[in-house]
ROKE-200847 format. One record per residue (C-alpha): x, z, y; residue in three letters. Coordinates in steps of 0.2 Angstrom, whole numbers, plus 5000, padded with zeros to 4 digits. Example, Ala and Ser with C-alpha at 12.3 -4.5 7.8 and 13.67 -1.06 7.14 Angstrom:
BEGIN
506250394978ala;506850364995ser;
REM end
This chain:
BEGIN
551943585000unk;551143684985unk;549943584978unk;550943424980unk;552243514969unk;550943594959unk;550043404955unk;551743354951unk;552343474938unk;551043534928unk;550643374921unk;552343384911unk;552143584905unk;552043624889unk;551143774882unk;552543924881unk;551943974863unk;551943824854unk;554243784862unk;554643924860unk;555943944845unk;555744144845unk;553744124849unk;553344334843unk;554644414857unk;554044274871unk;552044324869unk;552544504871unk;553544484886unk;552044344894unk;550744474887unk;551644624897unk;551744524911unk;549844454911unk;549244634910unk;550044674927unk;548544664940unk;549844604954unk;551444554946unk;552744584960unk;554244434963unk;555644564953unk;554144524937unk;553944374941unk;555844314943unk;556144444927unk;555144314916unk;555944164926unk;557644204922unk;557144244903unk;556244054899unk;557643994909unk;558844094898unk;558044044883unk;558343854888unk;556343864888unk;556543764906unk;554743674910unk;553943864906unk;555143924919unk;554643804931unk;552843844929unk;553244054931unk;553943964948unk;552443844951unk;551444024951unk;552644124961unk;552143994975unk;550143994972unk;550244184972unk;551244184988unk;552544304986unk;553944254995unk;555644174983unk;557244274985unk;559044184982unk;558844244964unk;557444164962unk;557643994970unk;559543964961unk;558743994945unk;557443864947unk;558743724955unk;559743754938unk;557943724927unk;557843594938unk;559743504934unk;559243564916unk;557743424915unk;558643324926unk;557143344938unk;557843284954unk;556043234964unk;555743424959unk;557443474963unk;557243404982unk;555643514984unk;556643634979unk;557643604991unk;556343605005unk;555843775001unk;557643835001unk;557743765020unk;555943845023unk;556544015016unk;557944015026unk;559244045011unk;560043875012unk;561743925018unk;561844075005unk;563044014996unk;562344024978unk;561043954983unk;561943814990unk;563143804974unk;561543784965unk;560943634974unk;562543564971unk;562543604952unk;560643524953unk;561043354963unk;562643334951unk;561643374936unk;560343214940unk;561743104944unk;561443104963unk;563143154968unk;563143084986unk;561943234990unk;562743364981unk;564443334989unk;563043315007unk;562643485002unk;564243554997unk;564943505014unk;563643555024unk;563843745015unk;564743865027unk;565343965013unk;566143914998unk;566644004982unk;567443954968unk;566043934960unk;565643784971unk;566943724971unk;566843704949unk;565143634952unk;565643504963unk;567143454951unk;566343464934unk;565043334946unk;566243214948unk;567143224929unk;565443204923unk;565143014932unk;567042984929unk;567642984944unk;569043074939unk;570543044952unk;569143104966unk;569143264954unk;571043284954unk;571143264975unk;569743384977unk;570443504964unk;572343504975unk;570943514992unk;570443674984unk;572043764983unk;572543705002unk;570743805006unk;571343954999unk;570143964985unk;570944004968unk;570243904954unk;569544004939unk;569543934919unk;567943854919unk;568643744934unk;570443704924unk;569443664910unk;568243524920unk;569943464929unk;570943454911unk;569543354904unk;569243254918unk;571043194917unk;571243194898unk;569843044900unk;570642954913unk;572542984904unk;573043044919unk;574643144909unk;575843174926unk;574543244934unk;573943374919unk;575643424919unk;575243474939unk;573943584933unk;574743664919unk;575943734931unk;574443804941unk;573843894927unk;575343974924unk;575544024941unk;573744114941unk;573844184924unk;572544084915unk;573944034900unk;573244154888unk;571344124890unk;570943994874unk;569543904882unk;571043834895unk;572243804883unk;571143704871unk;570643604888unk;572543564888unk;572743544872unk;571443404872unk;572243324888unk;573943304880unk;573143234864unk;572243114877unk;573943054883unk;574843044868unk;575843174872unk;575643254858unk;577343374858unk;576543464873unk;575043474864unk;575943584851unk;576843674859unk;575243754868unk;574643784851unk;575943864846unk;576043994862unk;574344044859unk;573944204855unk;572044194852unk;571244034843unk;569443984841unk;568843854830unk;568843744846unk;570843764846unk;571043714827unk;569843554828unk;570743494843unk;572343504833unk;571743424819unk;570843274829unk;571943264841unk;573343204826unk;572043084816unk;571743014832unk;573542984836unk;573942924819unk;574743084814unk;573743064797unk;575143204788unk;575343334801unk;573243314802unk;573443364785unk;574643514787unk;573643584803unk;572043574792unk;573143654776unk;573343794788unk;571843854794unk;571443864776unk;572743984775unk;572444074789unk;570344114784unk;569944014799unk;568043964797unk;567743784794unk;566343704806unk;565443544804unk;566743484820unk;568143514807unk;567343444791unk;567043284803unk;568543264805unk;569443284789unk;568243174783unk;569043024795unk;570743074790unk;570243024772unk;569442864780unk;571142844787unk;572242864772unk;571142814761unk;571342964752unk;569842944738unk;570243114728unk;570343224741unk;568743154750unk;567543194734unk;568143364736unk;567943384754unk;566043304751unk;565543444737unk;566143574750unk;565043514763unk;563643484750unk;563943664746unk;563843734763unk;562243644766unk;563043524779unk;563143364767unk;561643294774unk;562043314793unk;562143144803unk;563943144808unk;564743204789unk;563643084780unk;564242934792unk;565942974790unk;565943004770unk;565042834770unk;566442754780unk;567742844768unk;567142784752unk;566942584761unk;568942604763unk;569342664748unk;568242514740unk;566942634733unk;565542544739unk;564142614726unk;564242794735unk;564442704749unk;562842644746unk;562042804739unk;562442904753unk;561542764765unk;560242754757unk;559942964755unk;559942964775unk;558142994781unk;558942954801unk;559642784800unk;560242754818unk;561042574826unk;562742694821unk;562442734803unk;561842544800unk;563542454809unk;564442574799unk;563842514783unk;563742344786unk;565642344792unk;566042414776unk;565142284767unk;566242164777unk;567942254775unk;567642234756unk;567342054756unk;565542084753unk;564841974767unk;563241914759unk;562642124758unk;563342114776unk;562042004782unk;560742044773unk;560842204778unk;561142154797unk;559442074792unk;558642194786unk;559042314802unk;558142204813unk;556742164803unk;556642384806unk;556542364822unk;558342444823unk;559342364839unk;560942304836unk;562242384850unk;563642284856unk;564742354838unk;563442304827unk;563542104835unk;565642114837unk;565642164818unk;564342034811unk;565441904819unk;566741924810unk;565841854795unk;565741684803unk;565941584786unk;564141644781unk;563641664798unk;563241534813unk;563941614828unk;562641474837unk;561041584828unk;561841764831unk;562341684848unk;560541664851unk;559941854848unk;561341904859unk;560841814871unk;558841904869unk;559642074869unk;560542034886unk;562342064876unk;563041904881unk;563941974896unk;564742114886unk;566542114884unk;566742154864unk;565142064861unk;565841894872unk;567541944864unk;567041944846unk;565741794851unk;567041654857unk;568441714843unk;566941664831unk;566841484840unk;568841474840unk;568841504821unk;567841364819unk;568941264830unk;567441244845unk;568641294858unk;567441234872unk;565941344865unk;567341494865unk;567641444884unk;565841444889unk;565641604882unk;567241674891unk;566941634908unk;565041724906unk;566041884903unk;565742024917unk;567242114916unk;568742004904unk;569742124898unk;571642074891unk;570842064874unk;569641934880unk;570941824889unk;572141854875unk;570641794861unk;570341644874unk;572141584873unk;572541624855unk;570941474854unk;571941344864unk;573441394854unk;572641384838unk;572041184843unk;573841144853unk;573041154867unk;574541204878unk;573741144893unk;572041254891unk;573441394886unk;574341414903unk;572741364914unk;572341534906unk;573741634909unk;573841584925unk;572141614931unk;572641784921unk;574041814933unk;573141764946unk;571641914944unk;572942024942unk;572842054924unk;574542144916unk;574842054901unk;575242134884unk;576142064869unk;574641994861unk;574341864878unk;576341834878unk;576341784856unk;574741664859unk;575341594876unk;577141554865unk;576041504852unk;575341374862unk;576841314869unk;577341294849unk;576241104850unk;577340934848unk;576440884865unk;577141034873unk;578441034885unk;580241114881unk;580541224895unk;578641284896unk;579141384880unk;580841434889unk;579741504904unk;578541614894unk;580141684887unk;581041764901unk;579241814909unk;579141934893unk;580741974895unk;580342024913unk;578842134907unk;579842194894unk;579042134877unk;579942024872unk;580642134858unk;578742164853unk;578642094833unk;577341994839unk;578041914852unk;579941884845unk;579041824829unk;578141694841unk;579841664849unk;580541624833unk;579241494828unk;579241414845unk;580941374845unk;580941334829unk;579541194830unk;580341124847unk;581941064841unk;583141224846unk;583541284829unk;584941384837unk;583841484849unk;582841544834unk;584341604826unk;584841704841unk;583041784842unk;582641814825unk;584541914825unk;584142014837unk;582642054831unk;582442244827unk;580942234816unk;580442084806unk;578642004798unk;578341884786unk;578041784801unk;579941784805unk;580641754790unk;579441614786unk;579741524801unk;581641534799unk;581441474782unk;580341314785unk;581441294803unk;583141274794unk;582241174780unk;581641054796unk;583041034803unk;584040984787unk;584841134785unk;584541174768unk;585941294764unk;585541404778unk;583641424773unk;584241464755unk;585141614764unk;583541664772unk;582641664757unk;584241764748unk;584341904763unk;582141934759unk;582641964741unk;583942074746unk;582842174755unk;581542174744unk;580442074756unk;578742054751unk;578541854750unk;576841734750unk;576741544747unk;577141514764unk;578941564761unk;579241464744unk;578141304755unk;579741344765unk;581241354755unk;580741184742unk;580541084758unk;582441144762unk;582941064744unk;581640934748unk;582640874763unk;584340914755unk;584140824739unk;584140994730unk;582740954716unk;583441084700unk;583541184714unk;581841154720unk;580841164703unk;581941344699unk;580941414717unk;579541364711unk;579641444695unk;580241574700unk;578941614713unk;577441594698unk;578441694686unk;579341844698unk;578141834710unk;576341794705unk;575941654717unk;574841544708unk;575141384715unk;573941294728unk;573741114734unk;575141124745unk;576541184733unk;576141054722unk;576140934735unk;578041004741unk;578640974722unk;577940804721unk;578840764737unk;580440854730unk;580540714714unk;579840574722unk;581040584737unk;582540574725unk;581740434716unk;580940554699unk;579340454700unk;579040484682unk;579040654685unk;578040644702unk;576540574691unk;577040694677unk;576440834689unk;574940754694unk;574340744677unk;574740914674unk;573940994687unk;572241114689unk;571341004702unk;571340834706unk;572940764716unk;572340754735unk;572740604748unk;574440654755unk;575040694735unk;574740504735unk;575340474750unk;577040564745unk;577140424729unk;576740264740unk;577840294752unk;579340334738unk;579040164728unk;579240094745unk;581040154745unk;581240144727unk;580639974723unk;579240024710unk;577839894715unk;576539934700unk;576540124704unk;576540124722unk;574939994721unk;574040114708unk;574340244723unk;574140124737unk;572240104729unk;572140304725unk;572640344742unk;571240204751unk;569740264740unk;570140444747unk;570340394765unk;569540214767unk;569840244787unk;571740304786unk;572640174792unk;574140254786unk;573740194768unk;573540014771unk;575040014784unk;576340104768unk;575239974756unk;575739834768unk;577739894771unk;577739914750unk;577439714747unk;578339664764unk;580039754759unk;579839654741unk;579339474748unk;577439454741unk;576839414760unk;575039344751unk;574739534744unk;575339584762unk;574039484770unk;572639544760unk;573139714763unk;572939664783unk;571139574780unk;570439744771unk;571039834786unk;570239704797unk;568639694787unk;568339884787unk;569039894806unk;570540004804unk;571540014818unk;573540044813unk;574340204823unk;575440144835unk;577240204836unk;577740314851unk;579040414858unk;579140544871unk;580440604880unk;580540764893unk;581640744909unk;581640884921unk;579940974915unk;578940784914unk;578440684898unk;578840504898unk;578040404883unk;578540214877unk;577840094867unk;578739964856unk;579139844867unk;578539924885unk;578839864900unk;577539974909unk;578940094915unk;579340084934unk;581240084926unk;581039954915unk;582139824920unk;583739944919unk;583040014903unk;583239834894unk;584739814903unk;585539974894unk;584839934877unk;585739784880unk;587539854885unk;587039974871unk;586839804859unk;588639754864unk;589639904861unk;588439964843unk;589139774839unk;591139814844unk;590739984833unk;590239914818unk;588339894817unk;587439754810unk;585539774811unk;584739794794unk;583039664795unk;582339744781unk;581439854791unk;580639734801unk;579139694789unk;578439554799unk;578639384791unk;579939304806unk;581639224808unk;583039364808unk;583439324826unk;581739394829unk;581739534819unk;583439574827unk;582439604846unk;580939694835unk;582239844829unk;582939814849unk;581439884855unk;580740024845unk;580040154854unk;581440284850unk;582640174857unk;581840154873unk;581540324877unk;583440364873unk;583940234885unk;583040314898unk;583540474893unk;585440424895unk;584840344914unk;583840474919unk;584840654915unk;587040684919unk;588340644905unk;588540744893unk;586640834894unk;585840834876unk;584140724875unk;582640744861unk;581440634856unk;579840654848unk;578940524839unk;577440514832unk;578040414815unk;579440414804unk;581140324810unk;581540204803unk;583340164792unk;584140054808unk;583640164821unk;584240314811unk;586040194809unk;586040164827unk;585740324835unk;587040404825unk;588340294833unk;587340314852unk;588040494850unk;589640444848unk;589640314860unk;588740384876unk;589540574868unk;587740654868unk;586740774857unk;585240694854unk;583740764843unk;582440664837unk;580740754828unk;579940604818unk;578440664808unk;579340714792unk;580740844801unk;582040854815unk;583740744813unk;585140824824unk;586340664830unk;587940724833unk;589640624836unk;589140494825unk;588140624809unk;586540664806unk;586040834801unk;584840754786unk;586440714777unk;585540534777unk;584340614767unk;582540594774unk;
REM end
């Protein structure tokens, strides 16, 4: 038993003189001791006890390895001391022969002895035989009783902590601070708030309310659990404070985003002459970070320069951090490269404030230059790189994740597959998200934010279902990108309407997030109405709201109202972006407002600052040539900073269509072709153009450039939703089961439009047949087919909508109008300019589309 112990330790001892920190008083005391012909066990465990004191453990355990060889009989003094050197190295194959001898000596079941085993089994994380042990003991004191608990806290098994803390009190044995303060932390990890209150009450009840080690233990619990009143208040009934107490205040409020009280709390112990540690200094120093506080930083970095503790680890990383927030990257950058210890820490953190200050090349050479060190990145390092996905291919990071065995990590696969979605490779993003050990709800919530952002509403509730199914609560994040989703023209209606009453079921429905998607969703679906209502009620509102009510009512041809929008943001001093001017010159766009128009537009580069993109010129372009200002279209093209791109051209073609002005719309017809050669929506507008004026020989040759350079023309559809199922038509279908009845409405629908007035208007048939024929053409377009179905297939009186994937054309427009009169329906058709509301016998678009 010796010798094996013997063989097995010395190989790992160090020579006492050359650990020791205090090397002069240790070679007196092993001098004394050498000089002692037969040293007696009270020397030998008298020397034991002072290494182990000293923290000077493997010497200890050699003094140990020699009272065996000399064999003097081990007392219970002698044998708890080494089990604790032995927890101390986290020596456990030592610590079991440890154990032997304890059995062989007999001294087992003395119960420091036996706590010591316990504390050594805990200690090297084998906590089955420490709790073997502590069972087995046939006395128990509350020092076991700690030891066992602070074992458990340690691994995190912290409700196993909380039962075996209320077992204790059943078994009479009264817990002393040391045990409250394992407890308190334990819970204060796991947020464990109502039961911390449990224990609070029993240290009041055994006095321990005044010791400071307890109360900072609670303090820190509270802080935990956001309960942060609580956490005051036993500040505040304090009578003594150590520096403990005063960095847990002001940690615990930067970490609940208390960043002013932080700041009083810190103004205090100024004030009062309390000492300031390098604990303290730390986290001041995040505070700043926090605030982005710049002044008060550099003079909290010269006080730590002149203390000497400027060059620690933890300040230097934090200073660092600071100056990246407040955009001082130069001593940012000094300070990095001062620090002698670069760890994986110090280098995320430099390379995240390359990124957060737009600096992404430094970012990656930097992430470079770490590895090319030998520094491994940790699963921070990788999450953070990703986000520079414009410079960076998450395939090539992807790669080194992979090597490094991060693939299965949740922030990394997290981070990985919202790289993939930003680049739109939503089955990459999947891949990576089903590889994920443990999804958290910020992994499924990134994996449906990707179907959302493509429209894939079908991916989108595959998810949160699968989501429900694991038993994962959703937040407001999974609810805004599962609404998001359901925002998609191919989306079903009520599928929107469903996700809305489970949030309002969980209860975060009223979470910005979520109503802001509410609002959009609606919006974009056709129920302009329900928007309304949502963005009312709204307690708090985002630019997201108020944009989407803007470009909603300017959608829906409700001009005035998103002009009322956009007044209430001015009353409010809402900050605005180019999204909500976009918004508000569509509205005049779509109401004919153009003076109107050209004034937002103004007023957003003069008031505002905007400089004008792409797509606001494209909106005033649209606003002119819609009311037939071609002059002035062309006037703006000429005028602008950058070239005029394909749906500027797009915008002019289509309005010398309307307007009759053949020479410009074929100078724009040809623009718009060279731009996108394969668009057949350019040949298709060409085409129209000269059909609507008679020259049927340039509308042929229109057709054989589209044949020659086989472009296939989009063709027109419409969808319609009856009780939760899509039905599409096709100009002219007759693949519908309900076909027959179909034509047969369209045709009692034929007679009565007749009785009402209508007379067919050929000219939007551009096809060079008799009117007869022209007449069945306009019969059978695919909106009117899916309204006739929609009139067969839901009860009187139900409102139908209609989604088609081109414009509606002038007739269609005419004959709906009097549909709702006739059959008395609300019908709402989204063509791909906006939504027209038909409504007995009106049009919300004024007749202005």
């Amino acid at each position: 038993m010796i010798s094996t112990l013997t063989k097995q330790s010395l190989k790992t001892l160090k020579n006492p003189f050359q650990s020791s920190s205090n090397a002069t008083s240790i070679r007196v005391e092993h001098q004394l001791f050498d000089e002692c012909t037969q040293p007696n066990l009270a020397q030998h465990n008298h020397l034991l006890f002072d290494y182990s004191r000293r923290n000077l453990n493997q010497e200890a355990l050699s003094v140990f390895l020699g009272i065996l060889r000399s064999g003097l009989p081990v007392d219970r003094s002698t044998l708890s001391c080494v089990l604790k050197v032995c927890g101390c190295l986290f020596d456990h194959v030592v610590g079991r022969h440890v154990h032997s001898q304890c059995i062989k000596s007999g001294l087992v079941d003395n119960v420091s002895v036996g706590t010591s085993l316990v504390d050594m089994y805990m200690k090297t994380n084998n906590v089955e035989d420490g709790r073997r042990v502590f069972d087995q003991m046939n006395e128990k004191n509350v020092v076991s009783w700690t030891s066992l608990l602070n074992g458990y806290a340690r691994y995190g098994q912290n409700e196993t902590t909380f039962e075996l803390f209320m077992r204790m009190q059943v078994e009479g044995v009264k817990p002393n601070p040391f045990t409250f303060s394992t407890v308190l932390g334990a819970l204060a990890d796991e947020g464990m708030a109502e039961e911390g209150v449990q224990v609070h009450s029993t240290v009041i009840k055994n006095g321990c309310e005044a010791i400071t080690s307890v109360c900072n233990a609670l303090i820190s619990m509270y802080f935990k659990s956001k309960w942060v009143g609580d956490a005051r208040s036993v500040f505040d009934n304090m009578e003594d404070r150590d520096s403990v107490t005063w960095n847990s205040m002001v940690a615990g409020y930067v970490a609940n985003g208390l960043d002013m009280e932080s700041f009083k709390m810190f103004r205090r112990m100024g004030l009062d002459g309390v000492k300031l540690t390098q604990s303290t200094y730390a986290s001041v120093i995040k505070l700043c970070a926090n605030t982005k506080v710049l002044g008060f930083a550099k003079q909290i970095h010269c006080q730590v320069l002149r203390n000497g503790i400027g060059f620690d680890h933890n300040i230097s990383t934090g200073l660092m951090v600071t100056y990246s927030k407040c955009n001082e990257m130069d001593n940012a950058s000094k300070i990095f490269s001062m620090m002698h210890d670069k760890n994986v820490v110090t280098w995320t953190a430099m390379i995240a404030g390359y990124l957060q200050n737009g600096k992404m090349d430094q970012a990656v050479n930097l992430f470079t230059q770490m590895n090319k060190e030998g520094v491994r990145p940790n699963n921070f390092t990788y999450s953070i790189i990703l986000t520079a996905n414009s410079i960076v291919s998450p395939f090539q990071v992807h790669a080194q994740i992979i090597k490094t065995n991060y693939d299965r990590h949740t922030s990394v696969g997290t981070a990985l597959l919202d790289a993939f979605v930003k680049l739109g490779n939503v089955i990459e993003a999947a891949k990576v998200f089903e590889l994920i050990d443990e999804k958290d709800i910020v992994a499924w919530s990134a994996m449906l934010a990707g179907y959302a952002q493509v429209g894939d509403t079908e991916g989108a509730v595959r998810i949160f279902g699968r989501l429900a199914a694991e038993g994962v609560k959703p937040n407001e994040f999974t609810f805004s990108s599962v609404i998001n989703a359901c925002a998609a023209s191919a989306a079903a209606v009520e599928q929107g309407k469903q996700f809305h009453a489970f949030s309002i079921k969980s209860r975060l429905n009223n979470a910005l997030c979520v109503s802001s998607a509410l609002v959009t969703m609606y919006a974009r679906k056709g129920n302009i109405e329900s928007a309304n209502e949502v963005f009312k009620r709204q307690g708090e509102r985002d630019l997201v709201s108020w944009n989407s009510m803007i470009s909603g009512y300017a959608q829906h041809g409700h001009g005035k109202k998103a002009h009322e929008v956009f007044r209430e943001m001015q009353r409010n001093n809402m900050e605005m972006d180019g999204i909500t001017f976009i918004g508000v010159i569509t509205a005049c766009t779509h109401t004919g407002l153009v003076d109107e128009g050209q004034q937002y537009f103004d007023i957003m580069v003069r008031n505002h600052h905007i400089n004008p993109t792409m797509e606001h010129y494209s909106c005033l372009i649209d606003l002119y040539s819609r009311a037939g200002m071609l002059e002035k279209s062309m006037d703006i093209i000429n005028m602008m900073p950058f070239s005029a791109c394909a749906t500027m051209w797009r915008t002019i073609l289509a309005a010398c269509r309307v307007h009759h002005n053949l020479d410009l719309g074929k100078q724009a017809g040809e623009k718009l072709i060279s731009l996108q050669p394969q668009d057949s929506a350019a040949y298709v507008l060409l085409s129209n153009m000269y059909a609507a004026a008679g020259h049927w020989q340039e509308r042929a040759e229109v057709r054989k450039l589209m044949d020659e350079r086989n472009v296939k023309k989009e063709a027109g559809y419409s969808w319609i939703e009856v009780k939760n199922k899509t039905y599409s038509f096709l100009a002219g279908d007759c693949s519908h089961p309900l076909s027959v009845r179909i034509y047969s409405k369209l045709k009692d629908l034929s007679t009565r439009l007749r009785d009402a007035g209508y007379q067919p208007d050929t000219n939007h048939v551009l096809q060079d047949v008799d009117d007869e024929h022209k007449e069945a053409i306009l019969s059978q377009h695919s909106e009117r087919l899916a309204i006739a179905f929609g009139l067969l297939a839901t009860p009187a009186g139900v409102p139908l909508q209609i989604v088609k994937n081109l414009r509606i054309c002038g007739d269609c427009h005419t004959v709906i109008k009097l549909i709702s009169t006739i059959e008395k329906r609300y019908i709402v058709v989204r063509d791909t300019n906006r939504f027209h509301h038909f409504k007995e016998g009106s049009c919300s678009c004024g007749d202005y589309w």
